[in-house]
C-alpha positions as CSV (number, residue, x, y, z in Angstrom):
1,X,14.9,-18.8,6.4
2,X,12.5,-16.3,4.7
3,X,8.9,-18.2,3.8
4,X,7.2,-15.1,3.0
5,X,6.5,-12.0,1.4
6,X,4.3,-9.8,2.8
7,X,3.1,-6.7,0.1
8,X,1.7,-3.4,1.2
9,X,-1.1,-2.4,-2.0
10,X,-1.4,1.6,-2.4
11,X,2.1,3.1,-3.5
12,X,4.0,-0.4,-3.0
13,X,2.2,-2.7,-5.9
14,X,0.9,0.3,-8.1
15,X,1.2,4.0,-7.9
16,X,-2.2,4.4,-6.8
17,X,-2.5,7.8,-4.9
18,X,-2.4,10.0,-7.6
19,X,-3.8,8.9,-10.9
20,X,-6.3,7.2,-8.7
21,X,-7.1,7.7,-5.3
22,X,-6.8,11.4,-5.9
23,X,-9.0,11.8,-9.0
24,X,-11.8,9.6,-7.7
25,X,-12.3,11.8,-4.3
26,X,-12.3,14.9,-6.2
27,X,-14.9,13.0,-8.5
28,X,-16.7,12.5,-5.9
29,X,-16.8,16.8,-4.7
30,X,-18.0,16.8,-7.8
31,X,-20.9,14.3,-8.1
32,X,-22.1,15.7,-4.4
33,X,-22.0,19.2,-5.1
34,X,-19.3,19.6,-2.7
35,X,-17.1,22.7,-3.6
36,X,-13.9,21.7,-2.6
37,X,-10.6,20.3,-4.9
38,X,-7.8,18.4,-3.4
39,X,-4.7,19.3,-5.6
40,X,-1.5,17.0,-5.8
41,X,0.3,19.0,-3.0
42,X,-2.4,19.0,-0.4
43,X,-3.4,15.7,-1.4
44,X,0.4,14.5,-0.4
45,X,0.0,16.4,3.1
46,X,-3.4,14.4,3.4
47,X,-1.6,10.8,3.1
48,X,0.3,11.6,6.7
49,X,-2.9,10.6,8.1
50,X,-3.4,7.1,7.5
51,X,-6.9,5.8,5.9
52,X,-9.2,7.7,2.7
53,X,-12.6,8.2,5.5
54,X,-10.0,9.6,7.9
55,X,-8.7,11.8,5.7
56,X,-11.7,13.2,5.0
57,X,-12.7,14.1,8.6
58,X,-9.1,15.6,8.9
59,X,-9.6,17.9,6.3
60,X,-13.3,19.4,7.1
61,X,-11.6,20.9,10.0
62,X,-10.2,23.0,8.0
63,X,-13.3,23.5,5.4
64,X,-15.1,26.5,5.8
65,X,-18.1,24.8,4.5
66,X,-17.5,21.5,6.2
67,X,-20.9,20.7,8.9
68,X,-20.3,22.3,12.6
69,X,-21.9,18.7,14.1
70,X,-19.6,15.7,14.2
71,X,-22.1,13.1,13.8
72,X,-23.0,15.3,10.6
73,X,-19.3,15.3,9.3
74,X,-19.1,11.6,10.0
75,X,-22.2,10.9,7.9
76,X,-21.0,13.1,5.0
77,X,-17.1,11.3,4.9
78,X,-19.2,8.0,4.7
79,X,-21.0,9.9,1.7
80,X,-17.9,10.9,0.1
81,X,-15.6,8.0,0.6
82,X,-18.5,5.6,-0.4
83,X,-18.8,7.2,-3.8
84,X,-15.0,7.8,-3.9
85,X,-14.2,3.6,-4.0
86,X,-17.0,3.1,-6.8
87,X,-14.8,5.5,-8.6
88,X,-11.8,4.2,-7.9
89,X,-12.8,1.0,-8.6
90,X,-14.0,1.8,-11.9
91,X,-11.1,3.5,-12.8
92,X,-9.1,1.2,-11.8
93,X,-11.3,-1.7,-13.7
94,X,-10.1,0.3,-17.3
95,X,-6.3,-0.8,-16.6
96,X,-5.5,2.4,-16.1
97,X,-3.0,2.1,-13.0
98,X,-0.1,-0.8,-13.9
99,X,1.6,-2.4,-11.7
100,X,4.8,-1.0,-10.2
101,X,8.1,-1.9,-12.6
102,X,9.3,-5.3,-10.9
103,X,5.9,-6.3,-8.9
104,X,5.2,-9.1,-11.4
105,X,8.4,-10.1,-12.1
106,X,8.8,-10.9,-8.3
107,X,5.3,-12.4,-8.3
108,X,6.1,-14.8,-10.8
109,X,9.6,-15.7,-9.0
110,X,8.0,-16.6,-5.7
111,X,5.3,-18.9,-7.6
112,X,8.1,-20.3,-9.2
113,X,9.8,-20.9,-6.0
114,X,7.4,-22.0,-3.7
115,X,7.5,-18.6,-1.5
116,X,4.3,-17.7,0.0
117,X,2.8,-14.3,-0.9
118,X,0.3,-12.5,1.3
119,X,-1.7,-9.2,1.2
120,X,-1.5,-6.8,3.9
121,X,-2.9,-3.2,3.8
122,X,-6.3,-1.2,5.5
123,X,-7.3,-0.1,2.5
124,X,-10.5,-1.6,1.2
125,X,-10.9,-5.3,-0.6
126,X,-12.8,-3.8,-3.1
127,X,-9.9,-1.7,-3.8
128,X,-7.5,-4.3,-3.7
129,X,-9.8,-6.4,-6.1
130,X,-10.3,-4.2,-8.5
131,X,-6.5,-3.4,-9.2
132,X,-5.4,-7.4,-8.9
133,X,-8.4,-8.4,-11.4
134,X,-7.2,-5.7,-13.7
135,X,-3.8,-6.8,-13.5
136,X,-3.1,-10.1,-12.7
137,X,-6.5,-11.7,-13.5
138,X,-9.6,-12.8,-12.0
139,X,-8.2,-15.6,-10.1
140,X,-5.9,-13.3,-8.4
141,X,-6.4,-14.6,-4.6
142,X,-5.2,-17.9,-5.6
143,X,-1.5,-16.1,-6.0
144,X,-1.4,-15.3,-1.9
145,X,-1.5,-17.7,0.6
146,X,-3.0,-14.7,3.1
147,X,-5.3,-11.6,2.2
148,X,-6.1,-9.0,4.9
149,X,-7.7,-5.6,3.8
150,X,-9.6,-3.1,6.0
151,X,-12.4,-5.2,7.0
152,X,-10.1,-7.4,8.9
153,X,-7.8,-4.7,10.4
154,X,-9.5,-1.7,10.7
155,X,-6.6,-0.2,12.8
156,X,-4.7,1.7,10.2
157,X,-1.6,1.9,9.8
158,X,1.5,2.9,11.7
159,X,-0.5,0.1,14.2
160,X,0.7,-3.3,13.5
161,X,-2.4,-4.4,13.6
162,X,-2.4,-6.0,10.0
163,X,0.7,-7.4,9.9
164,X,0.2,-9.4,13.2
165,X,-3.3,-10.6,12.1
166,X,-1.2,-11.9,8.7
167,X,1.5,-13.8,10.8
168,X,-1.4,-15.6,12.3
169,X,-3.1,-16.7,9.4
170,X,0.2,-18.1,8.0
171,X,1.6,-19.3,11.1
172,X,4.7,-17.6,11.1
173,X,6.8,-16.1,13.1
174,X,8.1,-12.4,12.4
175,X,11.3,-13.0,11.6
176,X,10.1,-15.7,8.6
177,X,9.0,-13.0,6.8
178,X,9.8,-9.8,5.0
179,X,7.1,-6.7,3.9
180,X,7.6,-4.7,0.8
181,X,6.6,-1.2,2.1
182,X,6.8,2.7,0.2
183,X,6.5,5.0,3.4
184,X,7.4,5.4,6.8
185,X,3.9,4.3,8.4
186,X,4.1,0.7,6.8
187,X,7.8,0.5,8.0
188,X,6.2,1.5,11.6
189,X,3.5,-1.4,11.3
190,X,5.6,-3.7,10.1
191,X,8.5,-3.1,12.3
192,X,6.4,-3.3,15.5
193,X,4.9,-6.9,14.4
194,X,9.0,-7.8,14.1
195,X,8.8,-7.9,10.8
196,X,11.9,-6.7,8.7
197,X,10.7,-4.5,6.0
198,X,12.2,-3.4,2.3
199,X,11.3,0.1,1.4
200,X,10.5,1.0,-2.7
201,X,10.4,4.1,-2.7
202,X,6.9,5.7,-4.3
203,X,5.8,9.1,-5.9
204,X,4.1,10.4,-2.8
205,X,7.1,9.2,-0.3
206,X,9.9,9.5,-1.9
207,X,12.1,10.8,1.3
208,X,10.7,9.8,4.5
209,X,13.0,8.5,6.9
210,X,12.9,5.1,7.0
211,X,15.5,4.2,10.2
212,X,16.2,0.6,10.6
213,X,14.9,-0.7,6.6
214,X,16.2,-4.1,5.5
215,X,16.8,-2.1,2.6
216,X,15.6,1.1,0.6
217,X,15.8,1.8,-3.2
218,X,14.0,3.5,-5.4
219,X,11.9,0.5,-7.2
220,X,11.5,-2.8,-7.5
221,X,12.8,-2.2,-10.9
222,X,15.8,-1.2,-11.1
223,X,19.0,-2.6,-9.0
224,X,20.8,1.2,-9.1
225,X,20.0,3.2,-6.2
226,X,19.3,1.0,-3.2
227,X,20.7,0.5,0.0
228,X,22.5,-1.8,0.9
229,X,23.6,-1.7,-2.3
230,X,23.2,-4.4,-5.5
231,X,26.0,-5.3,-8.0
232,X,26.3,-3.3,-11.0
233,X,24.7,-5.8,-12.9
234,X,21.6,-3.9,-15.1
235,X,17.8,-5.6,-14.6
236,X,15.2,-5.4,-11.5
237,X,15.7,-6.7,-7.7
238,X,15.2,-10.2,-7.5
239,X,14.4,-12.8,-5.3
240,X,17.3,-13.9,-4.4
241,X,18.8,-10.4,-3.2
242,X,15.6,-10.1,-1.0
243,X,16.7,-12.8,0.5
244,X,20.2,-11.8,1.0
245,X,18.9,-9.0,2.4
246,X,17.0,-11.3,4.7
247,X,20.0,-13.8,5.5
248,X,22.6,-10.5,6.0
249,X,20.7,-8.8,8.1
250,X,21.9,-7.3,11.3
């Protein structure tokens, strides 16, 4: 029997990436006087490598400009991706980046029902704060019966590091639960904790494979366009076909 949902933040909750995560690094360049611009396209090769300081390291290699000396390229991604998060937080802060269609729909139908919720991403709390105040409300935590950021798994995702650290806390076992994912690396994490995973589909993602889903559709949102499919019936995914999903699966 399913007793919890387990939701990835960045792309799964809110499409974060772009009108956020993107504009606050290159407000950062700018702030620091550092000439270089991550567009949209490079930006989306950027997210195959899992984590915002990470990314940064990735892509001095290829910066002319970048410091020869690692320790000295490891100091200035600290720099950067420091400054970055007070951006994004602020941005973030203004309302500017809503929840996914269907996010708080299913929110309010697992308080309703008594289904435990739980937080499970490596990006930063502060991030994760700053959307869920802005969107749900200051008392935010008290929706999720689990929270685990960055500071508690610092192993990024595709490592299941995060989701097995979350089945501790709630005392579950793997197959209790089901993560809400966007791309292939949560799918990875998720799916070597044991956890079955449903894919929605975000802007930056939008056709990775995703062998071996629950199920995949294109947002919470909507019931056209997922696999396995929904009845024709208009609205959003609900809780109850999650959990058909989780009953029927193979």
């Amino acid at each position: 029997m399913l007793q919890a949902i387990l939701w990835d933040v960045d792309g799964t909750l809110a499409e974060t990436e772009r009108d956020g995560h993107l504009v606050a690094v290159n407000a950062a360049f700018d702030e620091l006087d550092i000439p270089w611009r991550w567009d949209e396209p490079r930006y989306g090769e950027l997210l195959r490598v899992a984590g915002g300081f990470e990314r940064l390291l990735f892509d001095m290699e290829s910066q002319t400009l970048a410091p020869v000396a690692l320790e000295e390229r490891i100091a200035l991604a600290r720099r950067i991706h420091a400054l970055k998060n007070r951006r994004y937080v602020e941005l973030v802060a203004s309302g500017a980046l809503p929840l996914r269609a269907g996010v708080r729909e299913l929110f309010d139908e697992c308080a309703a029902a008594g289904l435990r919720m739980a937080i499970v991403t490596t990006t930063s709390r502060s991030n994760v704060q700053a959307l869920l105040v802005a969107q749900v409300g200051a008392d935010w935590e008290s929706r999720f019966a689990a929270v685990v950021c960055a500071e508690d798994a610092p192993v990024k995702k595709p490592d299941p590091q995060a989701y097995r650290l979350v089945l501790e806390r709630l005392r579950l076992r793997a197959e209790q639960a089901v993560a809400i994912e966007d791309s292939a690396m949560g799918l990875a994490a998720a799916t070597a904790a044991g956890i079955p995973v449903v894919i929605t589909r975000s802007r930056y993602f939008p056709d990775d494979p995703v062998p071996g889903a629950l199920a995949v559709g294109p947002s919470l949102g909507t019931r056209a366009g997922w696999s396995p499919g929904l009845d024709g019936r208009p609205g959003r995914v609900a809780l109850t076909d999650i959990r058909h999903w989780h009953e029927t699966r193979g």
